[in-house]
C-alpha positions as CSV (number, residue, x, y, z in Angstrom):
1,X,0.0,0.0,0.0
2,X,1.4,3.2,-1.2
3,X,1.0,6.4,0.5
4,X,-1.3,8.0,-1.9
5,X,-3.6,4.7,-1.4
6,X,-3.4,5.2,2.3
7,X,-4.3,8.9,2.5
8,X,-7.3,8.1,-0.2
9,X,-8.7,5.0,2.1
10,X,-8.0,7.2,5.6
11,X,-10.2,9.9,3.4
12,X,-12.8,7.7,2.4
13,X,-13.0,5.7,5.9
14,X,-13.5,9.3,7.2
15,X,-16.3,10.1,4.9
16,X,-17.6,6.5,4.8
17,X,-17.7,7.0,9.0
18,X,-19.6,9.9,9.1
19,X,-22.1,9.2,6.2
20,X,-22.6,5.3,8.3
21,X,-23.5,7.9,11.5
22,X,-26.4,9.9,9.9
23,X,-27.4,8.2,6.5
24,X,-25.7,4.6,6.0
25,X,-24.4,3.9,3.2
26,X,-20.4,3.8,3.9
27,X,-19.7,0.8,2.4
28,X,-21.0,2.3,-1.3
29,X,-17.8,4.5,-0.8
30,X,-15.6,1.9,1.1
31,X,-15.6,-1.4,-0.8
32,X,-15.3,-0.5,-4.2
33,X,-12.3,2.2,-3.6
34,X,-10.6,-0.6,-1.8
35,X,-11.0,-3.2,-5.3
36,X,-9.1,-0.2,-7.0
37,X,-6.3,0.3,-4.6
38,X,-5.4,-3.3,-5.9
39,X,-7.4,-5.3,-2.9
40,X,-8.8,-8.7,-4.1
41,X,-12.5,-8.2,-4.1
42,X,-14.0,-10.9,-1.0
43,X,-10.7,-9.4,0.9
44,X,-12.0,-6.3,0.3
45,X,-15.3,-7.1,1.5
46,X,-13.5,-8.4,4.6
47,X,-11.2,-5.9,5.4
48,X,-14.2,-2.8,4.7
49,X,-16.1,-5.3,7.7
50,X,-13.5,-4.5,10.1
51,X,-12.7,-1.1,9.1
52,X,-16.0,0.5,9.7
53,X,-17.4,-2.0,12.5
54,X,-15.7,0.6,15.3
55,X,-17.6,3.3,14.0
56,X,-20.8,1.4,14.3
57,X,-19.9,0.2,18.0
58,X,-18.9,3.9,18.6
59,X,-22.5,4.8,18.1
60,X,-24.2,2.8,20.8
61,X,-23.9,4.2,24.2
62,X,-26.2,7.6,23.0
63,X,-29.1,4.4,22.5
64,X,-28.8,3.4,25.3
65,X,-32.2,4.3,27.1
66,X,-33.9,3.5,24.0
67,X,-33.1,0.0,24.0
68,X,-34.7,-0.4,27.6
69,X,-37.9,-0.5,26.5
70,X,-37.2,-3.3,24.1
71,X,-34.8,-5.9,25.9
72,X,-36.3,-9.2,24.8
73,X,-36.6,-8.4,21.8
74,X,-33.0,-6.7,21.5
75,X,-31.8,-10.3,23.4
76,X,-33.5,-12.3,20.8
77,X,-33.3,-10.6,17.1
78,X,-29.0,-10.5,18.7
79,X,-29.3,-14.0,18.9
80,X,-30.3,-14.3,15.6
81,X,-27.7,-11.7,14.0
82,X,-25.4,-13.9,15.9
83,X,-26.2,-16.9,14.2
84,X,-27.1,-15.5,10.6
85,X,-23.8,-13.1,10.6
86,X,-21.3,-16.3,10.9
87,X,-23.1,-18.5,8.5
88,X,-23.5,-15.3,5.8
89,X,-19.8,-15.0,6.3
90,X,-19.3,-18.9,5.6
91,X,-20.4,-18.4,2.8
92,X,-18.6,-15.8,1.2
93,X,-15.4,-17.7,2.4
94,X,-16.7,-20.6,0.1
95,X,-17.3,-18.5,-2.8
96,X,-14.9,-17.5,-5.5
97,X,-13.2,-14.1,-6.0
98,X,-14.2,-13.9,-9.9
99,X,-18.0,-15.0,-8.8
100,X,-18.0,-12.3,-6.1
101,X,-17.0,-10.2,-8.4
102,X,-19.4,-11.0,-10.9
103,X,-22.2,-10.6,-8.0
104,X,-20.7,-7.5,-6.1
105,X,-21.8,-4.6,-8.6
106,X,-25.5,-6.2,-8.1
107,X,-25.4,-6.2,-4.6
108,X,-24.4,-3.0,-4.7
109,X,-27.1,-2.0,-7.2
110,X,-29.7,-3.3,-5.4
111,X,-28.6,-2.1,-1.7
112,X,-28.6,1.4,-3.6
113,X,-32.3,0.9,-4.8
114,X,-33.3,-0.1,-1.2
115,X,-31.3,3.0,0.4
116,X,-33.4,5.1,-2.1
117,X,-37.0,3.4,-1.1
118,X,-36.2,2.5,2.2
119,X,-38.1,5.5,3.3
120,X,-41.2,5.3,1.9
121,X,-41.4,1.8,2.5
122,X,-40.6,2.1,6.2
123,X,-43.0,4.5,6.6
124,X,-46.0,2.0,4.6
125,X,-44.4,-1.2,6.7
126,X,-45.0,1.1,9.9
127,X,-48.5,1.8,8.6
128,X,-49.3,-1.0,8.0
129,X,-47.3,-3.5,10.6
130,X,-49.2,-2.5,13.1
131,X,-48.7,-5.8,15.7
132,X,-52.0,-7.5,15.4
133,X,-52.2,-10.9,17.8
134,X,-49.7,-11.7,20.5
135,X,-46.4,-10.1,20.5
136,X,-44.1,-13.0,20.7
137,X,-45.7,-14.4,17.1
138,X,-44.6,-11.0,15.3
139,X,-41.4,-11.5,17.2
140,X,-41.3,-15.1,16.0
141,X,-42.2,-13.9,12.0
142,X,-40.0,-10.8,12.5
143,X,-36.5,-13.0,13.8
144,X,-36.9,-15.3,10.7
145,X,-37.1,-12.1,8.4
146,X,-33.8,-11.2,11.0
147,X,-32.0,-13.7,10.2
148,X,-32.1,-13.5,6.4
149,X,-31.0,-9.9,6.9
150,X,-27.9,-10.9,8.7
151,X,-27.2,-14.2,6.5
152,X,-27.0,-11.3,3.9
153,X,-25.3,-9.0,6.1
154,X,-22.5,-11.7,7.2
155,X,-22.0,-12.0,3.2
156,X,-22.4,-8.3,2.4
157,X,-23.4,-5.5,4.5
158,X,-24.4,-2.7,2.0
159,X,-28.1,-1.5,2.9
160,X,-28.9,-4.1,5.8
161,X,-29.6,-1.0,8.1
162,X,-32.8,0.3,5.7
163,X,-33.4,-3.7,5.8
164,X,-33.4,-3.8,9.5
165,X,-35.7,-0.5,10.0
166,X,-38.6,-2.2,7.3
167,X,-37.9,-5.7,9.8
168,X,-38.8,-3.8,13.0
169,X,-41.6,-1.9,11.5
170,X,-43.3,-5.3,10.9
171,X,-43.3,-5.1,14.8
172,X,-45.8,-2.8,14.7
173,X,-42.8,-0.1,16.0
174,X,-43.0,3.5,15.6
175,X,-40.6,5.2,17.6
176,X,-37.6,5.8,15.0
177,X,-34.9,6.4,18.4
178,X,-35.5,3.2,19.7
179,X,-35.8,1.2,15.9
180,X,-32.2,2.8,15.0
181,X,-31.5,1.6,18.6
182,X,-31.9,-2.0,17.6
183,X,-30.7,-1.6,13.9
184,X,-27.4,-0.1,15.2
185,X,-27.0,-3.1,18.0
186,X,-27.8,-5.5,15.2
187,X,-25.7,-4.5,12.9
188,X,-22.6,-4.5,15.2
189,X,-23.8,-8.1,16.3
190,X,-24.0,-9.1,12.5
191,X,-20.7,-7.3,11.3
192,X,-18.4,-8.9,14.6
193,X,-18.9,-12.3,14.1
194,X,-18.5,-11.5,10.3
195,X,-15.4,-9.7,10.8
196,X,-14.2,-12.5,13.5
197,X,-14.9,-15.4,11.2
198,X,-12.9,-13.1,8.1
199,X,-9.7,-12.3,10.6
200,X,-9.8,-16.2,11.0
201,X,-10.0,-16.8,8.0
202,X,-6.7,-14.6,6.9
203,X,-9.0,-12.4,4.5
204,X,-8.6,-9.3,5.9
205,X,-5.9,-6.5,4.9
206,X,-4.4,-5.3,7.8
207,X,-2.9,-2.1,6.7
208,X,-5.6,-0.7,4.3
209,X,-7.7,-1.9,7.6
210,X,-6.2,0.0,10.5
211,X,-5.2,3.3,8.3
212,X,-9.5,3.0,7.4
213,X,-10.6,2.5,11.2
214,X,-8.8,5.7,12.3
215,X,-10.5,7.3,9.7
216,X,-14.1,6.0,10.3
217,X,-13.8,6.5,13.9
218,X,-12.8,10.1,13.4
219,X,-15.8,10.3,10.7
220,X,-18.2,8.6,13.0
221,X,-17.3,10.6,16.1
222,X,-17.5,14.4,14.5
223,X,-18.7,13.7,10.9
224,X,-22.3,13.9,12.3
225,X,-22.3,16.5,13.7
226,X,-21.4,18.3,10.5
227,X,-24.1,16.5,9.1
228,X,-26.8,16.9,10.6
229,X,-26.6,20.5,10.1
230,X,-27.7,20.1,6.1
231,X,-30.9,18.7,5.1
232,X,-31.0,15.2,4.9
233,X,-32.6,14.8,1.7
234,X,-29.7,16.3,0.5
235,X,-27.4,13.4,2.5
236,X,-29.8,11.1,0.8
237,X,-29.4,12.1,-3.1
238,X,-25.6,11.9,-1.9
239,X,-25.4,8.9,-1.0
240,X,-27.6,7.6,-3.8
241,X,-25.6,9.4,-6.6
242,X,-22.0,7.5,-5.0
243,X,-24.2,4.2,-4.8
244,X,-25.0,4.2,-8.6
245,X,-22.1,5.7,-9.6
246,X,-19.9,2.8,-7.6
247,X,-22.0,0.1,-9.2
248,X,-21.5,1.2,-12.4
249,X,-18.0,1.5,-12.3
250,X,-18.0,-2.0,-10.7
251,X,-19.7,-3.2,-13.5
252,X,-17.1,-1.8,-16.1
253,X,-14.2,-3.6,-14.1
254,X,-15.9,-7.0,-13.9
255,X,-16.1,-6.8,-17.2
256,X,-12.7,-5.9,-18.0
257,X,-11.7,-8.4,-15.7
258,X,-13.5,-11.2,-16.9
């Protein structure tokens, strides 16, 4: 790693931290940039895990009394994170580097779409998900819907906040403090035991790694603060514009590569 590729990953861990704190979306910015710095894709997938997971963790303690009200199910849907984040990351360690390739611009794609109608679909699910019968059934339906979400997070974890946020709301949950409460526990369930089973497994780049955790910490810690000062539709067009933009430059370079 050259110094020019470690002040443009310490730059785009810093952006990629702050956008993760407000909007989501880092990993549009952090995964492909690491491919073009010369970082096999599924390492870079690996590597982006571990980078930005510190930045997630960072952003738990202000939840904290919004997850009171919810413990069982915060104890339950972890369980299930647990569970689904190791056997999504299995699975990427069992599939080739030219197939995840082929597959990563999709992903990608299709974590973008979800970013840009996660919204409004939220908002219908919340409508509409209002819990009817006992609680633990919709707890029951909503951890198997969990679990998908973190087999696909383990694997890839580009959008699976926006999936998280549509899981809850099929809870019948309206309060948005407490739903990003759970979505950011989750997540940080989903990506350790992802980013455990990739250290394991050798796949992660330790330099490109450590220079992009500085960076996402420092991104996550006073990038949202900047942030939230400008409108958030505007952080949402952003982050949308990168996510098509990074797709379709993945695209190009699996097909030059192929």
């Amino acid at each position: 790693m050259s110094l020019p590729q470690a002040l443009l990953l310490f730059g785009i861990a810093l952006v990629a931290g702050a956008q993760n704190s407000v909007a989501g979306g880092g990993s549009f910015l952090t995964v492909p940039v690491l491919i073009f710095t010369g970082v096999l894709p599924k390492q870079a997938n690996a590597t982006n895990t571990l980078a930005l997971w510190p930045g997630t963790v960072a952003s738990i303690p202000p939840y904290r009394d919004a997850l009171d009200t919810e413990r069982l199910t915060l104890i339950v849907l972890s369980a299930v994170s647990v569970i689904g984040g190791i056997l999504g990351a299995l699975v990427l360690l069992k599939t080739p580097q030219d197939a995840f390739l082929r597959v990563l611009p999709f992903l990608l794609l299709g974590a973008t779409i979800l970013f840009a109608v996660g919204g409004p679909l939220t908002r219908l699910l919340r409508r509409s998900g209002k819990a009817h019968g006992p609680r633990w059934l919709a707890l029951t339906w909503v951890s198997l819907v969990q679990f998908v979400v973190a087999l696909y997070g383990g694997f890839f974890g580009g959008g699976i906040g926006i999936l998280m946020l549509a899981t809850l709301s099929l809870m019948g949950m309206r309060n948005i403090h407490t739903m990003n409460a759970l979505k950011v526990v989750l997540a940080s369930c989903i990506n350790f035991v992802a980013m455990l089973t990739f250290i394991f497994a050798g796949l992660v780049e330790w330099p490109q790694a450590l220079v992009m955790m500085v960076g996402a910490i420092i991104g996550g810690w006073g990038g949202a603060s900047v942030a939230r000062k400008i409108d958030g539709r505007y952080i949402r067009i952003y982050v949308i514009v990168v996510g098509l933009a990074m797709s379709l430059v993945l695209f190009l370079h699996a097909r030059q590569t192929s």
